[in-house]
C-alpha positions as CSV (number, residue, x, y, z in Angstrom):
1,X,-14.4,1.4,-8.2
2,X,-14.0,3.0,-5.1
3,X,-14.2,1.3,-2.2
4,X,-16.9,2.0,0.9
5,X,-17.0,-0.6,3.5
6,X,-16.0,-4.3,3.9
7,X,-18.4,-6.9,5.3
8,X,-15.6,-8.4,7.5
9,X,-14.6,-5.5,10.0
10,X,-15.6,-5.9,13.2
11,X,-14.5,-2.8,14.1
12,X,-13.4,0.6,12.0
13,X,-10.7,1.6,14.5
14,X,-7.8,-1.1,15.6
15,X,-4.7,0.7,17.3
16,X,-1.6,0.1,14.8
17,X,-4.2,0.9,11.5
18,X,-5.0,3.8,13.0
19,X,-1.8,4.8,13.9
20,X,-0.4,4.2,10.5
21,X,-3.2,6.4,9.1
22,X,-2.3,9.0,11.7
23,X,1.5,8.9,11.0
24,X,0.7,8.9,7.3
25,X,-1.2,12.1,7.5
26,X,0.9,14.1,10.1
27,X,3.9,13.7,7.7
28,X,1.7,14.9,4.6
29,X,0.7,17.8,7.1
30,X,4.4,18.6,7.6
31,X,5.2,18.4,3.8
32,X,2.7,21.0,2.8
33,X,3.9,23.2,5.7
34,X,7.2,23.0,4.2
35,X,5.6,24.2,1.0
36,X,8.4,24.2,-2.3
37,X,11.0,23.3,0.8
38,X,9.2,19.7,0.4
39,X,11.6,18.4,-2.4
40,X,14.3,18.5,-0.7
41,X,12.9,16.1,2.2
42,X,11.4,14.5,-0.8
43,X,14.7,13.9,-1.9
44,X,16.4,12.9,0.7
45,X,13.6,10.3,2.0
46,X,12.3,9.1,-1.0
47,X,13.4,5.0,-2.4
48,X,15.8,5.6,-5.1
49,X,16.6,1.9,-6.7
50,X,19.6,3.3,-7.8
51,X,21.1,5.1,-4.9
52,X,20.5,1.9,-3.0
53,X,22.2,-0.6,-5.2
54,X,25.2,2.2,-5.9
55,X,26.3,3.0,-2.3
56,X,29.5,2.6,-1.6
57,X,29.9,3.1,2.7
58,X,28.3,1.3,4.9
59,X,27.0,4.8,6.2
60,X,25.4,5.4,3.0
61,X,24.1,1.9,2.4
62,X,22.5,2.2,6.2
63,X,20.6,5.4,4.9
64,X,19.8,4.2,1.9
65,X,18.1,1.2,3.4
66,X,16.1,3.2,5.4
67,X,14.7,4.8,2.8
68,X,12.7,1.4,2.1
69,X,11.2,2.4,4.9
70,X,10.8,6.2,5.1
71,X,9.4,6.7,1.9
72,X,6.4,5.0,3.0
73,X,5.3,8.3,4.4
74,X,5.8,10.2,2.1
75,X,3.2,11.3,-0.6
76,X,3.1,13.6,-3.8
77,X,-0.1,15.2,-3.1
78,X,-3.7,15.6,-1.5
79,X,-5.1,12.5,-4.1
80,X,-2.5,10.4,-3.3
81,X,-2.7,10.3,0.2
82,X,-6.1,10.1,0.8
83,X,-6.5,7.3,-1.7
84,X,-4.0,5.3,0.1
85,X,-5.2,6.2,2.8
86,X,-9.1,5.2,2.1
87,X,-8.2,1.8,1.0
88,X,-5.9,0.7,4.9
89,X,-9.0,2.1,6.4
90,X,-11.3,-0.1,4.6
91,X,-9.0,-3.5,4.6
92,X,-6.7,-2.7,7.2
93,X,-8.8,-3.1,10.5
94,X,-10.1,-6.9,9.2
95,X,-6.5,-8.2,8.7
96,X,-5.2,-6.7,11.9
97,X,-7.8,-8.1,13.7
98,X,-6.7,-11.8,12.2
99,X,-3.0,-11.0,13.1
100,X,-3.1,-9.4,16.2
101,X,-1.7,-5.5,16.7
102,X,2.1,-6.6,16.6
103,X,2.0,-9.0,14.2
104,X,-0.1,-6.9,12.1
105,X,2.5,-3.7,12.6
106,X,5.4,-6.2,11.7
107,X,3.8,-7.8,8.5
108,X,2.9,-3.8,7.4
109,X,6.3,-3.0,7.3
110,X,7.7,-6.2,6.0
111,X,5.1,-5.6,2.9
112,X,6.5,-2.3,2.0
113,X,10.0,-3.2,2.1
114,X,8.9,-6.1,-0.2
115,X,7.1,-3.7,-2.3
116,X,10.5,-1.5,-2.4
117,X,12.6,-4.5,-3.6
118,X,10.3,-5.3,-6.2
119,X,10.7,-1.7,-7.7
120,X,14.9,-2.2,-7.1
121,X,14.5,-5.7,-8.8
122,X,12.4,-4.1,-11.8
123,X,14.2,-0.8,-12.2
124,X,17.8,-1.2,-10.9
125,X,18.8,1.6,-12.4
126,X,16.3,3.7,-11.7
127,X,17.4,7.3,-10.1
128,X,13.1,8.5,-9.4
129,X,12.4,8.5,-6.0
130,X,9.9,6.0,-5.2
131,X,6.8,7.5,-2.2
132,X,3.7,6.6,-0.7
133,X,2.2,3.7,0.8
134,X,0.8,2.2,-2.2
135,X,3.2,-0.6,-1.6
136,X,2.7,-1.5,1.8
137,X,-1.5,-1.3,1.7
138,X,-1.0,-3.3,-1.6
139,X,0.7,-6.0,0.8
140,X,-2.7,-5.8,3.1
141,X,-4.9,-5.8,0.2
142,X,-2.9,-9.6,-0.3
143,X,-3.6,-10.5,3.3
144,X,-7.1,-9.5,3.0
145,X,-7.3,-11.8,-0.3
146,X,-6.6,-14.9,1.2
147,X,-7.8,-14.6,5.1
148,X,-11.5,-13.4,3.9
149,X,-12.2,-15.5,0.9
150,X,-16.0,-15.1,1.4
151,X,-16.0,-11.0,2.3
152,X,-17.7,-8.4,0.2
153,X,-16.9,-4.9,-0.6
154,X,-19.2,-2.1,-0.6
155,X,-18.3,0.1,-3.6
156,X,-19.1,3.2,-5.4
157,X,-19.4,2.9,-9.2
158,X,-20.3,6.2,-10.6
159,X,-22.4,5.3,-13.6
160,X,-23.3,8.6,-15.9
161,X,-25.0,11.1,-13.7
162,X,-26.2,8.1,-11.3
163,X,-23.9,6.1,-8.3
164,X,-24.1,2.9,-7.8
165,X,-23.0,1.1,-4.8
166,X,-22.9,-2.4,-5.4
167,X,-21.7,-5.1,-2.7
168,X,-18.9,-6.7,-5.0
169,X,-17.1,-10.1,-3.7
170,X,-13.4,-9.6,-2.2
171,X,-12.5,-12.4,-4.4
172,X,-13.1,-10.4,-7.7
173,X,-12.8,-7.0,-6.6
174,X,-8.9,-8.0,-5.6
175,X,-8.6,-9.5,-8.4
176,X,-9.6,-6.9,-10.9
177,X,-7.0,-4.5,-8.7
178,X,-4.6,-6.7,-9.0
179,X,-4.7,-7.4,-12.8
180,X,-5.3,-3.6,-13.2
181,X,-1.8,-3.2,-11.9
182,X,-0.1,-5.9,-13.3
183,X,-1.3,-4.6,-16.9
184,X,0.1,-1.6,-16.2
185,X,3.4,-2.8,-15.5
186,X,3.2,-4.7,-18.0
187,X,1.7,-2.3,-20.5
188,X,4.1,0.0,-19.3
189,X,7.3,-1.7,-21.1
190,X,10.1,0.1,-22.3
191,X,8.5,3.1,-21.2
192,X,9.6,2.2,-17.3
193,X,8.1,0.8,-13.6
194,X,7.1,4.6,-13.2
195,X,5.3,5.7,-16.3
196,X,3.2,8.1,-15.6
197,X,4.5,8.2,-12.1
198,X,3.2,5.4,-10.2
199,X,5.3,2.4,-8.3
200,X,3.1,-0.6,-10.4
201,X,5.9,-2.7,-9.8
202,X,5.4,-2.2,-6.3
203,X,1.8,-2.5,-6.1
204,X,2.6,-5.8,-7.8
205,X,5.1,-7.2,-5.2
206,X,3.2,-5.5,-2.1
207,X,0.4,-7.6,-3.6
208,X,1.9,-11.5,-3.7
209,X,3.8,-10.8,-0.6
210,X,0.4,-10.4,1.3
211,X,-1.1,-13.3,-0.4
212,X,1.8,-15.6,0.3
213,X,2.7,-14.0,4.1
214,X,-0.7,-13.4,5.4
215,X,-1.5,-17.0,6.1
216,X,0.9,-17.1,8.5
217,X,0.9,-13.7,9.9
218,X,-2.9,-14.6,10.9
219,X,-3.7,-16.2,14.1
220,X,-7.1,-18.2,15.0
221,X,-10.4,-18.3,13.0
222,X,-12.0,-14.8,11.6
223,X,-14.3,-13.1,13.7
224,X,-17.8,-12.9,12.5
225,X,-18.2,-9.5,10.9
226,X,-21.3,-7.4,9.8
227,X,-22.8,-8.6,6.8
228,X,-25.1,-5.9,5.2
């Protein structure tokens, strides 16, 4: 189920979304420039449970941290970036509109170091470089859950040779994402959080932390979006 437009939105475009979508794009721009020199800022800038929990300098346990945060711009190819970045275009102007732009910038952030600690808490030992911004959108994906209870979600459903686009409630479309990830971590058992090379772990945690922050990160009642 892909997702096409929500029913909340009052507007496509709010400053710190876009932004984020911008940043997220000029860095993928800047790895593919880089061509095979890519892995090594890869490397360098990707969340390694691991390298985290094993530094021993403060220097290194500084650079480490930041990784938490740098990896969030980082993505391992075309598919993954534009699928991350589809879904904070679709959910991310509604709950920055409930939170306000620096609020909304802060919880953003907060969400994908979450989703980064869930990864370190399920694979300590991990030494795979965690990237993308699964984590954090998962986190807005939570927010969206609980501030817009009564939204719907325009999606594309390819059925056969035909497409579908059904108006789906938030309520169970959220749901069935979430519980797709969770299976998957799950499912994924001794085989490891990053089977098949995706963070589920951190979609996971990204997730709850948005459900149980967003309440809070929100301010006033939500604006009256267009219903179609």
């Amino acid at each position: 189920m892909i997702p096409l437009r929500n029913s909340e939105s009052t507007r496509r475009l709010t400053p710190i979304n876009t932004a984020l979508i911008a940043a997220n794009l000029a860095v993928f721009a800047y790895e593919m420039r880089l061509g095979s020199g890519a892995r090594a800022l890869l490397g360098r800038y990707a969340m390694t449970p691991a390298a985290i929990l094993g530094a021993r300098t403060a220097t290194g346990e500084a650079r480490a941290l930041a990784t938490l945060v740098t990896s969030m711009f980082l993505h391992g190819g075309v598919l993954h970036v534009l699928g991350n970045m589809l879904y904070l275009f679709i959910f991310g102007p509604a709950v920055e509109d409930r939170t306000g732009a620096r609020r909304y910038a802060i919880f953003y952030f907060a969400a994908g170091i979450a989703a980064g600690l869930a990864m370190i808490a399920m694979a300590p030992d991990s030494r795979v470089g965690v990237i993308g911004a699964s984590g954090a959108i998962a986190g807005v994906l939570g927010a969206y859950f609980v501030l817009y209870p009564r939204a719907r979600i325009m999606t594309i459903l390819p059925l056969g040779f035909f497409i579908w686009t059904p108006e789906i409630p938030a309520v169970i479309y959220l749901l069935a994402w979430f519980a797709a990830q969770l299976y998957a971590g799950i499912a994924a058992g001794a085989q490891g959080p990053l089977v098949g090379g995706v963070a589920w772990w951190a979609h996971v945690g990204g997730f709850l932390f948005g459900v149980a922050i967003g309440p809070f990160a929100a301010r006033g009642k939500p604006r009256r979006g267009r219903r179609r």
